[in-house]
Each structure stands twice: as structure tokens, then as C-alpha cells.
TIZA-98705 format. One line per 4 residues: number of its first residue (from 1); their letters; for each residue x, y, z of C-alpha. Coordinates in Angstrom, 2 decimals. Layout:
# residues N
NUM) A) X,Y,Z; ...
END
This chain:
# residues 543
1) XXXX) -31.38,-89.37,29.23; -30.62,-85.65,29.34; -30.87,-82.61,26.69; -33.42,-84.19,24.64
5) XXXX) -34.08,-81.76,21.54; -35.62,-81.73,18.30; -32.41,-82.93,17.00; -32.82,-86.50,19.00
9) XXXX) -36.32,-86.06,20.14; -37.73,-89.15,17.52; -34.92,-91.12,18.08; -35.43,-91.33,21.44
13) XXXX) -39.66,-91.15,21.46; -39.22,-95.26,21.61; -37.34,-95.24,25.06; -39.66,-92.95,26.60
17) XXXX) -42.70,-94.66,25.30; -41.79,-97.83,26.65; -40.63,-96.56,30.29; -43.74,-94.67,30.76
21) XXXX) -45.78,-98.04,29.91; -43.81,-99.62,32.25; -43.48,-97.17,35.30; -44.95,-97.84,38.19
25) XXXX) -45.84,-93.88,38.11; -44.45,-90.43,36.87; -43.04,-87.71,38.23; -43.00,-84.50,36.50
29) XXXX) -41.28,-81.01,36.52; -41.60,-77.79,34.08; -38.84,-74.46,34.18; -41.34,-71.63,32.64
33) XXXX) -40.67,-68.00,31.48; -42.57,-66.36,33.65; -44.43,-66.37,37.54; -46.71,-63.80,36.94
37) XXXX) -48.01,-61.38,34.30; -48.90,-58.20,36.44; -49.42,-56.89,40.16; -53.10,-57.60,39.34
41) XXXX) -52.09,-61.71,38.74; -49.90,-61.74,42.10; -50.68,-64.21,44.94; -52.29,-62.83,48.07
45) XXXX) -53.37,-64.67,51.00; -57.17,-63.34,50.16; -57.46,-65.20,47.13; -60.02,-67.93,46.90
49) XXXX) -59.52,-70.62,44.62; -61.26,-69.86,42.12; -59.52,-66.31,42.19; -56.02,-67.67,42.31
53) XXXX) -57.05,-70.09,38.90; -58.52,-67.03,37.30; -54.67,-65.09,38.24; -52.59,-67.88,37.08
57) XXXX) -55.01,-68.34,33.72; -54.08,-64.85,32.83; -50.28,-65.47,33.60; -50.20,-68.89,31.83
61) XXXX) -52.15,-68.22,28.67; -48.84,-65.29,27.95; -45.92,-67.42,29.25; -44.30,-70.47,27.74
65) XXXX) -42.56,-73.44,29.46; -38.59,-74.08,28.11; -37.73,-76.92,30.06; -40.05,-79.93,31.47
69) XXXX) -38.45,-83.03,32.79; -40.11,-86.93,33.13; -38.89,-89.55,35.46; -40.60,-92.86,34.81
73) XXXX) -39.63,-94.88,38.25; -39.87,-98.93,37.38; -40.14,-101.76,39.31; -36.85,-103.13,38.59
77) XXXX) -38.05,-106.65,37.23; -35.00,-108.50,39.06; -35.52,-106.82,42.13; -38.52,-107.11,44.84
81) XXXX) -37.77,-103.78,46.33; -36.02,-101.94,43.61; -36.81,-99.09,41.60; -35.07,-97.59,38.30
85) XXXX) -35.87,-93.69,37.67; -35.67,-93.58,33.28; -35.34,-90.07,33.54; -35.92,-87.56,30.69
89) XXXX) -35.23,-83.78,30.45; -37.11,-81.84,27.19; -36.11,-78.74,25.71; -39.13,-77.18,24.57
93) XXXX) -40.00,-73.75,22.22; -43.46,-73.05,20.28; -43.87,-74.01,16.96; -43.76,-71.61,14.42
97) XXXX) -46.30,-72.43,11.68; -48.79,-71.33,9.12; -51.45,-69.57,11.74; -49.30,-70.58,14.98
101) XXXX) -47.13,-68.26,15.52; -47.17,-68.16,19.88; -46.00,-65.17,21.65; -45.12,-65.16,25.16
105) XXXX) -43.62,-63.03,27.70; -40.16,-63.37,29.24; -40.06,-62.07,33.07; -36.77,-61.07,34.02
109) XXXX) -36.29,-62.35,37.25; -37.67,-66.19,36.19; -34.85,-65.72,33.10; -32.23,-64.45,35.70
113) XXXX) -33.12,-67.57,38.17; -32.76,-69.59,35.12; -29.50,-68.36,34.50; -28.23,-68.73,37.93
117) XXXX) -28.97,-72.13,37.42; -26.93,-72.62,34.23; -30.03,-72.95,31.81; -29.01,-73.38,28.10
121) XXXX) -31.05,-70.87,26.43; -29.14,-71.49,22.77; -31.00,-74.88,23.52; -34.32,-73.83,24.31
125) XXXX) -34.48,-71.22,21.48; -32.53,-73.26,19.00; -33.07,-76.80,19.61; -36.63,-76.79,21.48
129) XXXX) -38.91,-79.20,20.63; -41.99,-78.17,19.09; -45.72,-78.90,21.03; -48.94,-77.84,20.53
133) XXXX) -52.09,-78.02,21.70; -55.95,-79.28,20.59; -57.10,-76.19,18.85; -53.95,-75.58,17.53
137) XXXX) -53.44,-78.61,16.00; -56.77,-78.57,14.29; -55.53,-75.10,12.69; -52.52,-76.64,11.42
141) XXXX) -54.48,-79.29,10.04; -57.12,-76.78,8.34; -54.07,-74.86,7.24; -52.18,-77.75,5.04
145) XXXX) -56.06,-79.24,3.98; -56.39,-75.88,2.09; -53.16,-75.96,1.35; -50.46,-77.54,-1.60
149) XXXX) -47.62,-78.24,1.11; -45.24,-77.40,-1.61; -47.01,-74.16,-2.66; -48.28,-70.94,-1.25
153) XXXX) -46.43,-71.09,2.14; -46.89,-68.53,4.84; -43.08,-68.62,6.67; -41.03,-66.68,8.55
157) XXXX) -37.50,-67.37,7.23; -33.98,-65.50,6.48; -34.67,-64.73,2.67; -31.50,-64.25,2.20
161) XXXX) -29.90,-67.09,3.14; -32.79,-68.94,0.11; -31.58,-66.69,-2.10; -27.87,-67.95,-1.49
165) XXXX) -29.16,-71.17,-1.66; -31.00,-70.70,-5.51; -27.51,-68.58,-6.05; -25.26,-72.06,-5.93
169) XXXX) -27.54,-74.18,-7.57; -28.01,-71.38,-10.62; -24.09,-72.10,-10.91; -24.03,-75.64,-10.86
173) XXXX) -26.94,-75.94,-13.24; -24.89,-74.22,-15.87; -21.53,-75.78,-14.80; -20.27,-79.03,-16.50
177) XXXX) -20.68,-81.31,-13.69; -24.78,-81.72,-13.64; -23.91,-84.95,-14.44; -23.60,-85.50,-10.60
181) XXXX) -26.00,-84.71,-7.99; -25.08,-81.93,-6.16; -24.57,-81.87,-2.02; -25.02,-78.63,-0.30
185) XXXX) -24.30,-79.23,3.70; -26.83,-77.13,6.16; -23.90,-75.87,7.49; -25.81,-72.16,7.59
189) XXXX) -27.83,-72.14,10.82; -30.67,-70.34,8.64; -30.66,-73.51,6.59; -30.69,-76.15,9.39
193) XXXX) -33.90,-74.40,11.53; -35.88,-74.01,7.98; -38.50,-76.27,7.37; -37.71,-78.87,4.55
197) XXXX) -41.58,-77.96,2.89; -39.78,-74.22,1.96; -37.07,-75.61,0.94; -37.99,-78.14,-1.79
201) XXXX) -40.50,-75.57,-2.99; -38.21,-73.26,-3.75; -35.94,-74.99,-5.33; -38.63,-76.98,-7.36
205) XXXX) -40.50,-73.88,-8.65; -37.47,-72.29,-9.55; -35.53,-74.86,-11.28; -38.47,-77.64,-12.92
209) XXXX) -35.97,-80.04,-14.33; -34.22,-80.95,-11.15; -35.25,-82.78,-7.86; -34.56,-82.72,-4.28
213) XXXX) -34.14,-85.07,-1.39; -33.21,-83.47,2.22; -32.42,-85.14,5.16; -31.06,-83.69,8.57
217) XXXX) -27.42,-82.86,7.60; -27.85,-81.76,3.50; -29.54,-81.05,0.71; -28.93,-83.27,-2.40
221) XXXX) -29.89,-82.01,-6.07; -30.06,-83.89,-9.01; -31.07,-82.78,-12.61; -33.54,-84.87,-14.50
225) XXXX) -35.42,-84.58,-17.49; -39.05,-83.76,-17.66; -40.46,-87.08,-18.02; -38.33,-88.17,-14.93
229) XXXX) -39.42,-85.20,-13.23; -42.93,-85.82,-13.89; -42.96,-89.46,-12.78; -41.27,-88.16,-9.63
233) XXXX) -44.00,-85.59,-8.78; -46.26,-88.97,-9.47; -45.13,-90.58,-7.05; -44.37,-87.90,-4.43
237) XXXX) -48.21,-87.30,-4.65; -49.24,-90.62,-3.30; -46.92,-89.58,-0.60; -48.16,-86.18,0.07
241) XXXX) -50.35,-87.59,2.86; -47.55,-89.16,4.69; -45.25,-86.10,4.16; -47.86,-84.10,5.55
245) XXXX) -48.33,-86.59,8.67; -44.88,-86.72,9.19; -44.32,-83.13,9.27; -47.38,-82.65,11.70
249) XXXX) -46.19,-85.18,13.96; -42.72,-82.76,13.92; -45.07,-80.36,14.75; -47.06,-81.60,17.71
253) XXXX) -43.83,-82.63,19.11; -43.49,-82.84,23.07; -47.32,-83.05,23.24; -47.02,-86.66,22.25
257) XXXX) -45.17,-87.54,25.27; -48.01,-85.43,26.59; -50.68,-88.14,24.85; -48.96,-90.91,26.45
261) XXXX) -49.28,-89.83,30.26; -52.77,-89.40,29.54; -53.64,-92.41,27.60; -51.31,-94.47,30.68
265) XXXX) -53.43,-93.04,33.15; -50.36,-94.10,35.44; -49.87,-91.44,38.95; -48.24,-88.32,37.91
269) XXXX) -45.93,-86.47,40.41; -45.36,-83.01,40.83; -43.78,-80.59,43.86; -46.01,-77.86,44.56
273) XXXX) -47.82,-78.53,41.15; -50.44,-76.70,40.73; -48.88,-74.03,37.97; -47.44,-77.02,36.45
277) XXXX) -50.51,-78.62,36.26; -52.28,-75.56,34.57; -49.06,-75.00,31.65; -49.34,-78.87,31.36
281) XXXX) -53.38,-78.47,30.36; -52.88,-75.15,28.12; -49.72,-75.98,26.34; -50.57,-79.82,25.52
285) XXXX) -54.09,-80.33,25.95; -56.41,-77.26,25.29; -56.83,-73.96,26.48; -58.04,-73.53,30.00
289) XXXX) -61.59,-72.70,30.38; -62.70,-69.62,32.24; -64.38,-72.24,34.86; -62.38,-73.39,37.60
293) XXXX) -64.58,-76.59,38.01; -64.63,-77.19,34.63; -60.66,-77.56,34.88; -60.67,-79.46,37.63
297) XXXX) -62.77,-81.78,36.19; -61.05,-82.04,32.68; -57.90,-82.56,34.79; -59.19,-85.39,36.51
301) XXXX) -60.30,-87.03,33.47; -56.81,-87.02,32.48; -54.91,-87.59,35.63; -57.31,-89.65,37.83
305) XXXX) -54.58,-89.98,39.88; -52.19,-87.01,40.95; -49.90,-87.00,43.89; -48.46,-83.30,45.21
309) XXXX) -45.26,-84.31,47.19; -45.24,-80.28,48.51; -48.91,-81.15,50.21; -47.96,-84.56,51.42
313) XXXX) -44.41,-83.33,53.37; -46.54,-79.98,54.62; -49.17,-82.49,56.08; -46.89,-85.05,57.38
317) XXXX) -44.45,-82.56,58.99; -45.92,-82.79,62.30; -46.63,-86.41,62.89; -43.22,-86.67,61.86
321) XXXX) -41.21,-84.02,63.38; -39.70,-86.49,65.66; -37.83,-87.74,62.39; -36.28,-84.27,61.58
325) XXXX) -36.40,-84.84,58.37; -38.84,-82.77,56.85; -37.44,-79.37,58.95; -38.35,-77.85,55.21
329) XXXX) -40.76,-78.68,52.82; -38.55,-77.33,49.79; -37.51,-80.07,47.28; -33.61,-79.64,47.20
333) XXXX) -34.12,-79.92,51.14; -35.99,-82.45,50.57; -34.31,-84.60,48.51; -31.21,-83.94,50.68
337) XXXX) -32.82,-85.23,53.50; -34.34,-88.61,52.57; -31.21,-88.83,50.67; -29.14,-88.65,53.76
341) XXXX) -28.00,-92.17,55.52; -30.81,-91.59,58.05; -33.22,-90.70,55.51; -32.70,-94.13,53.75
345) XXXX) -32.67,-96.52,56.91; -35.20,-94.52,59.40; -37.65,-97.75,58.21; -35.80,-101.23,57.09
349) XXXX) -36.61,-102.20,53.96; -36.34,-99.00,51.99; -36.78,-99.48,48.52; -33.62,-98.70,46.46
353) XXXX) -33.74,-96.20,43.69; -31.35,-96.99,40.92; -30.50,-93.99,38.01; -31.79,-95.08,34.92
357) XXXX) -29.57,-95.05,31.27; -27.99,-91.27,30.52; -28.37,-89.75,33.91; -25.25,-91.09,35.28
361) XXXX) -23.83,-88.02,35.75; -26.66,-87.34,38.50; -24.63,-89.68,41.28; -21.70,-87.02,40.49
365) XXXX) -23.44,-84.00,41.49; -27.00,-82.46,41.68; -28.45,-80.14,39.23; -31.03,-78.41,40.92
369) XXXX) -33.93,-76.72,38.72; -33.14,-78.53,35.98; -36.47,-79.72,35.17; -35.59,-83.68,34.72
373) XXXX) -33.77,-83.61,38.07; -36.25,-82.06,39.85; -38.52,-84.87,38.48; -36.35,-86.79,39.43
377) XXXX) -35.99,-85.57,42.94; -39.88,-85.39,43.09; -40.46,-89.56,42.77; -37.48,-89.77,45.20
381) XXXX) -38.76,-87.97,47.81; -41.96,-89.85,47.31; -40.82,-92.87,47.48; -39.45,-92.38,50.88
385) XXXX) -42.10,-90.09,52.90; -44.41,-93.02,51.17; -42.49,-96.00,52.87; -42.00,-94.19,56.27
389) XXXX) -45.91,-93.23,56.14; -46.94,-96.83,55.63; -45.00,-98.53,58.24; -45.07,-95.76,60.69
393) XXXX) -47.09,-97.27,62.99; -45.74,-100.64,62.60; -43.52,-102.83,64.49; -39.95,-103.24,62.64
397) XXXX) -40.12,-106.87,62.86; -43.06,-106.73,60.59; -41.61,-104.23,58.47; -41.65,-105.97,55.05
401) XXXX) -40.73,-105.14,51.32; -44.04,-103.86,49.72; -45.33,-103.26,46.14; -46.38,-99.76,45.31
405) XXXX) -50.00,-100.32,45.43; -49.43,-100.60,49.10; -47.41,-97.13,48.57; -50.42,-95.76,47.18
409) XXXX) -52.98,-96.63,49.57; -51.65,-95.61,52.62; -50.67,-92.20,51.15; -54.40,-91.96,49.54
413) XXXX) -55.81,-89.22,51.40; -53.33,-86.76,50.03; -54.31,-87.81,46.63; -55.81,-85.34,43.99
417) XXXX) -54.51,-82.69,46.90; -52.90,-79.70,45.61; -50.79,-77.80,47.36; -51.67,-73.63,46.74
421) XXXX) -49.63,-70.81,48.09; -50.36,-67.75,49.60; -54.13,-68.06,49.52; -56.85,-68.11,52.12
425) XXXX) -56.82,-72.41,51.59; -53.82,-74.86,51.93; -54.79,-77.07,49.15; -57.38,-77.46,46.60
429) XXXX) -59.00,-80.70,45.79; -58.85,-82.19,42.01; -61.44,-84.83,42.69; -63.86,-82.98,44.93
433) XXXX) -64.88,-79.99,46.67; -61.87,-77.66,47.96; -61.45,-77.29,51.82; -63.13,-74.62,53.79
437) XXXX) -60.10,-72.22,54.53; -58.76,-72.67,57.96; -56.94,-69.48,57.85; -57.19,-66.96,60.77
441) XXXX) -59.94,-64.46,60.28; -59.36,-61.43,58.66; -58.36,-58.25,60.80; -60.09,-54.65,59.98
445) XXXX) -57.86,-51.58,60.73; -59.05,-48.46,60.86; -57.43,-45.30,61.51; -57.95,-43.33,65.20
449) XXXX) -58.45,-39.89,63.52; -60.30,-39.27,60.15; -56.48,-36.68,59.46; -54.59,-39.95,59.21
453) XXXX) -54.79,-41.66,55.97; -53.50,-45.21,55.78; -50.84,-47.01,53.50; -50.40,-50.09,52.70
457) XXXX) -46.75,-50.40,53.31; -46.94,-48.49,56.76; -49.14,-51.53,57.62; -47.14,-54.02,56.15
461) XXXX) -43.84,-52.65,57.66; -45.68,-52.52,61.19; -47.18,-56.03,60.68; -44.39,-57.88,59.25
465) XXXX) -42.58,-59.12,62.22; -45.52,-61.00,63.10; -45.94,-63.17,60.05; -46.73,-62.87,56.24
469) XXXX) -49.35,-60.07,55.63; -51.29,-59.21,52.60; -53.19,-55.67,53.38; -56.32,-54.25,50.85
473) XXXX) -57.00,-50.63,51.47; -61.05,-50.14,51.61; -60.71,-46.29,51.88; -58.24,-43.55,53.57
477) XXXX) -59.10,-44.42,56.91; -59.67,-48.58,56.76; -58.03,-51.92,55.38; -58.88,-55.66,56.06
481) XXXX) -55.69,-57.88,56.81; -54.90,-61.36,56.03; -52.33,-63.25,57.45; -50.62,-66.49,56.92
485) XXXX) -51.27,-68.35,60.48; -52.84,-67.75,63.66; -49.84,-66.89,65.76; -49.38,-64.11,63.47
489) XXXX) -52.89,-62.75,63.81; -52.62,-62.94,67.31; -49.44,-61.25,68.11; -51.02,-58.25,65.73
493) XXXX) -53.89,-58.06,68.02; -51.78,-58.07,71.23; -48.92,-55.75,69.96; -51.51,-52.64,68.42
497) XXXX) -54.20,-53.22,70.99; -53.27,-49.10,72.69; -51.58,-48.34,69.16; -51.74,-43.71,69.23
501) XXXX) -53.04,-44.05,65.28; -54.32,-47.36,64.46; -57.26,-49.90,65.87; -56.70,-53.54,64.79
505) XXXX) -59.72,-56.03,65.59; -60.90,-59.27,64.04; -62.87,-58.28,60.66; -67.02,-58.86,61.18
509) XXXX) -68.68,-58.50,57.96; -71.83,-57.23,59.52; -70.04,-54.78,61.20; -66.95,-53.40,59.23
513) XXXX) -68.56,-54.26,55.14; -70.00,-51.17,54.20; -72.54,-52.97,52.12; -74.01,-55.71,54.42
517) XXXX) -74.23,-52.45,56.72; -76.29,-50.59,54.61; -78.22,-53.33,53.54; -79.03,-54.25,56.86
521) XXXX) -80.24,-50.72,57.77; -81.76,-50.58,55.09; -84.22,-53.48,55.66; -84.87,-52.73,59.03
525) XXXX) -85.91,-49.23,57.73; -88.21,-51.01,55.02; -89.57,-53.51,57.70; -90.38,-50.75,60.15
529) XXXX) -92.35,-48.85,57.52; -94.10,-52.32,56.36; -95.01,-52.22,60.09; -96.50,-48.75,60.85
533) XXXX) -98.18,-48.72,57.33; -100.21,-52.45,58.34; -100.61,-50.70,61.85; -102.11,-47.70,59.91
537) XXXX) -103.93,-49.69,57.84; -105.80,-51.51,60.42; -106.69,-48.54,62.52; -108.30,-47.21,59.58
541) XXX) -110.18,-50.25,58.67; -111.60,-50.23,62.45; -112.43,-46.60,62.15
END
């Protein structure tokens, strides 16, 4: 099921309920606005992990996702080796409320990829379904507690088109035909994207002897009397509490779906996850805490089980390489691979991946960074690398049709393993402590003569060829290095080892930090003094 909107979103909350209960596990994909807020919230290969979740916090707390797509892979219940991907793709855009009232930033070049990719903005803007998180969900609720939900509103609507609105029911209340309830069509788009609260209030304040009913398409009036009208209001009041439910449930929206993943506790997928992972928590859940471990934690809690398919192919590309399928770890590749003839029969007994009801259109053509086929693309891959990875060391004859708790346990060591880019670490760990780095060292460069002042992208352009470099400048004359992989520290070394203005060697914190220097001479200074004045001391005590 594709371009799921506000419009359809409860009609189809049933469907996606039930597949999720039923899935064997989920895999998940989100299109943001944004990659990073700043030059200060850009990946470098120095970062730490804690450093890179502190960047990304920053980033994520001022962008918004638009798009996020679920693909709920069944065991086909006819089928011992069969899978069916029920495959979902949302439409999301804050809610505009009372106190919530989100802004977010827009980066161009994550809008322009977007558009390369034929996003429909008119959907995300127009059509988006609403979400929100914990604490804003409690405001909401504190709002319409203190609150008449037909009275007092705070909005943010076209006061012109509710002034049209009182205009043609002023006309028809003193025309000859009030006799007959009157049908206004939200035709106007400034109609259709108010909420229905505004609407009946207005008209109910301003005309008291005639009541409303709204649904999706139109508004219908009808004039009663006063009695009528008061044994109306009656009744409505006993209903105030539902109306108010209903409309909050409008309101949470997508997070819902959001409730269900966590309350299935079922594996959740992602490719190369971890920003994902980090929108999923501050959009749906709460707003991420300044502690890393405290994230990682709360993130366990809700996904005991995560699986990054970006971490598994990067881990499995060399025991596989023979298989030349995993020449790149990026998804379309991917997915183009395993989805090749070879990719399906390298190992007999492949499980078959059927498309699941609405997503026909998938076997047509691909639609890469859309969000649902990416999720999509996400449990396929997985699916595969899993079956090749459990029977790769085992005879074809015993090659057998398996359940997906046998999936699961031969793939468990790259569970809870995120995958994190451009940092001094391949992966952090969910469900334990992260990795030490195995990154080469850092490299120190200094410059030959105190006249030449270093730059950052002299280094980088020298350096480049080599490998991916990150440089930070310690003073005119000195920066440390990192670099992505050994071979490219290595070549550095080699290629600048009789450089005329530059010395590159590997970085020693006792020799090249400027504080652990000082502190060091500093406490041999304070140790030889402790010395000569117990020396001192004794010679005058023997005197």
C-alpha cells in the first residue's frame, strides 16, 4: 500500500496493525529534511561516539522526517519457505496545534535529492500525517483539559476564507429555504486542511439557533429552535470526551504505528540506521536525552532486537567476496544484486519474497528513495545475505528450507550493531559497550619552518589521493590527521617522508599534545623539588 496520507491514514490503520502482528519482522526507512544543521554538526573521522550522537542530536532536534516507509515481511501461511512484504509508505508533516506548533529546517541539497527522486512535496505539506511525540502529547492533552474544545481556540487559519464561510450561511439564514439543511462542499483548500473544532465554533457562536455536522467532504447546517438546540448541546456534552479522543488520536497520528512496533517488540530493519533510529526516538517517542547511554538504553528497551543490513553486508563482504555480490554495500546495489538470478540461487532453497496488496507496481520498476521501497529493499536484502550466511558452510545436500528463527541466530552477532560513518569506530553497539576503534592512528604534521603556516585544504588536497582525510589545525605550524583505513595512513607516511615543507609522523600524545607535555614537565619539575627539599631536609635534621 503506497501514498498513505491523512486522507486514508485510519482507513487503512487496520491493515497495518494486523501485518505488523503478524510479520515475522520489520524493516524500516525514513526520507528527512535535512543531514546536518551546521559545519560544527558534520561527520569527521575523529568523532567518538558519543560526539557523533551529540552532532546528530543537534541536527535532529531542527529537522523533520516527510516520508518513512514499513515493510512487514510474513511467513506466507501456505508456504514453508515463502515470505509476503505488506509494505507501507507514510507521508508525514508536524501537527499544528494549540502549543505545538514544530519548526524545522529545510537543507537544500536533502530537498534537491528529494526532488531528483520525484518526491511529492504537495503530499508531504498537504496531506502529511500528523505524529507527535511523549511530551508533546501531554501538552496537547493539558491544552484541551483547560480548554472548552469549542471555545477559546488558539489556530492558525486563513480568516478569510471563515469569514466567507459565516458570509453564505448569513444568506441562507435569511433566505426562504431554511427549511432545508444547507450543504456547503470543502471544495476551498482553506476549508478542507481546517480543523472541524474551528469550524463548528464558529459557526455555533455566531449563529445559536442552528447546528452543524461535518464530515470529510462538507459541511451540513440545519436551523433549529432553541429547545432543539439546547438538547443538542446536551447531548454533544456527553460526547465531548470522545470528540476530544478522537481528535487527539488525529493528532498523534503516525506515532501510533510508532506504538505498535514497540509494543510488537518484533526485529526492526534499517540500512545504515543509525539517524533513522535517532528521528524514530525524537519524533515518536520522546526527546533524546543529552546522554548517549541513556539513548542507547531507552532504545533497547524498545527495540530489543535491531538488525543494521549496512553493518551486516560491510562485515560479511570479505568472507564472501568469492560471491561477488556484495562489490558495494549501498542498498540499490544491493538489492540489485541479491535480486539478480545468481543472487537468488547462489544457496538452494532461497526463500521467495512475494509483494504484498498495493505495491504491485514495484515488479514494474524500482523507486529508489522512496522510503517504503527502500524498506522494502532493506528486508530483501536481509533475507538473502541471512540465508547465504546460515548455510555457508554447509553441504548443499543438507541445504534445507528454514524458519526465520534459524535466520536470526546465525546472523546474531551483528545484532544491536550499528553501522556509523565517518567516525573513528565502524559500529556502535545498542546492547553493550561500543568497540574500541580500530582505525589507524592519528598522524601529527607539523610544518619544517615556523614562516610556513598550514591550511587545512593544502593538507587535504595533498592527502587526498591516499584515502578519506579529516585534518584539525592545532596552531599555524601543526594539525593531527585522521584517516579512513590503514593503507591510506601508510601511503601518507611513505609519500611525505623528505616532503621540502611538511613532516608527517604517527601522532604520540605524550609527545605532540601540548598539554600531556606540559603536564609531564611539569611533574617531573614538582617531583625533583619534592626531592632536593626531603634531601635538604634531612641534612639539616643530621646537622
Amino acid at each position: 500500500m503506497v501514498g498513505i496520507t491523512k486522507a486514508n491514514f485510519e482507513d487503512v490503520f487496520p491493515t497495518v496493525e494486523t501485518a505488523i502482528r503478524k510479520a515475522e519482522f520489520i524493516a524500516l526507512d525514513a526520507e528527512f529534511t535535512g543531514l546536518q544543521l551546521n559545519k560544527q554538526t558534520k561527520s569527521t573521522l575523529f568523532d567518538t561516539s558519543e560526539e557523533r550522537y551529540a552532532k546528530l542530536r543537534r541536527t535532529i532536534s531542527n529537522i523533520t522526517i516527510c516520508q518513512i516507509g514499513v515493510s512487514a515481511f510474513v511467513k506466507d501461511p501456505d508456504s514453508e519457505n515463502k515470505y509476503i512484504a505488506h509494505t507501507f509508505n507514510f507521508y508525514l508533516y508536524p501537527p499544528v496545534f494549540g502549543p505545538v506548533d514544530v519548526r524545522f529546517t529545510c537543507q537544500a541539497s536533502s530537498l534537491r535529492f528529494l526532488c531528483k527522486y520525484n518526491f511529492d512535496f504537495n503530499k508531504f505539506i498537504y496531506d502529511g500525517i500528523s505524529y507527535l511525540n511523549a511530551e508533546q502529547e501531554q501538552q496537547i492533552q493539558q491544552y484541551l483539559d483547560r480548554k472548552d474544545l469549542f471555545q477559546g481556540v488558539e489556530r492558525d487559519v486563513d480568516e478569510s476564507a471563515i469569514q466567507k464561510l459565516l458570509s453564505t450561511v448569513a444568506e441562507w439564514m435569511f433566505g426562504s429555504e431554511t427549511d432545508k439543511p444547507l450543504e456547503i462542499v470543502k471544495d476551498d483548500e482553506d476549508l478542507l486542511y481546517t480543523q472541524d473544532y474551528i469550524l463548528h465554533s464558529e459557526l455555533r457562536n455566531r449563529f445559536p439557533d442552528i447546528w452543524t455536522t461535518i464530515d470529510k467532504t462538507k459541511i451540513t447546517i440545519e436551523k433549529v429552535g432553541e429547545e432543539r438546540r439546547t438538547a443538542l448541546e446536551k447531548e454533544e456534552v456527553q460526547s465531548k470526551e470522545q470528540q476530544a479522543t478522537l481528535l487527539k488520536n488525529s493528532l498523534v497520528g503516525f506515532s501510533r504505528v510508532f506504538r505498535l512496533l514497540t509494543e510488537a517488540k518484533k526485529p526492526i530493519l534499517g540500512h545504515n540506521m543509525l539517524m533513522d533510529l535517532l528521528l524514530y526516538y525524537d519524533k515518536f517517542h520522546k526527546y533524546l536525552p543529552r546522554s548517549y547511554k541513556e539513548f542507547k538504553s531507552e532504545i533497547h528497551k524498545l527495540f530489543p532486537v535491531i538488525i543494521d543490513t549496512k553493518h551486516i553486508t560491510n562485515a560479511l563482504r570479505k568472507p564472501l567476496e568469492k560471491t561477488d555480490l556484495l562489490k558495494s554495500t549501498a542498498l540499490g546495489s544491493l538489492y540489485e544484486a541479491f535480486h539478480s538470478q545468481k543472487g537468488q540461487q547462489y544457496v538452494i532453497h532461497t526463500p521467495s519474497i512475494a509483494l504484498g496488496p498495493g505495491c504491485e507496481h514495484y515488479l514494474e520498476a524500482e523507486f529508489p528513495h522512496e522510503a517504503g521501497f527502500d524498506s522494502y529493499m532493506c528486508g530483501y536484502v536481509f533475507l538473502r545475505i541471512a540465508h547465504i550466511e546460515t548455510f555457508r558452510d554447509v553441504l548443499s545436500t543438507e541445504v534445507v528450507p528454514c524458519s526465520f528463527r534459524r535466520y536470526l541466530h546465525s546472523t546474531n552477532e551483528y545484532v544491536n550493531k550499528i553501522n556509523i560513518i565517518r567516525a573513528n569506530l565502524n559500529y556502535l553497539s545498542i546492547d553493550g559497550e561500543d568497540p574500541v576503534s580500530e582505525r589507524p592512528d592519528m598522524l601529527f604534521v607539523k610544518s619544517k619552518k615556523k614562516s610556513y603556516k598550514l591550511e587545512a585544504g593544502q593538507i587535504a588536497q595533498w592527502f587526498s589521493p591516499y584515502g578519506s582525510v579529516d585534518i584539525s589545525l592545532k596552531g599555524p605550524n601543526s594539525a593531527l590527521v585522521a584517516t579512513s583505513h590503514f593503507g591510506c595512513a601508510r601511503d601518507i607516511l611513505k609519500n611525505f617522508k623528505r616532503h621540502e615543507k611538511i613532516a608527517v609522523s604517527k601522532y604520540s600524545m605524550w609527545k605532540h599534545s601540548p598539554v600531556v607535555r606540559n603536564a609531564v614537565i611539569a611533574g617531573t619539575l614538582l617531583s625533583g623539588g619534592l626531592c632536593a627539599w626531603v634531601l635538604w631536609s634531612s641534612r639539616k635534621q643530621s646537622a
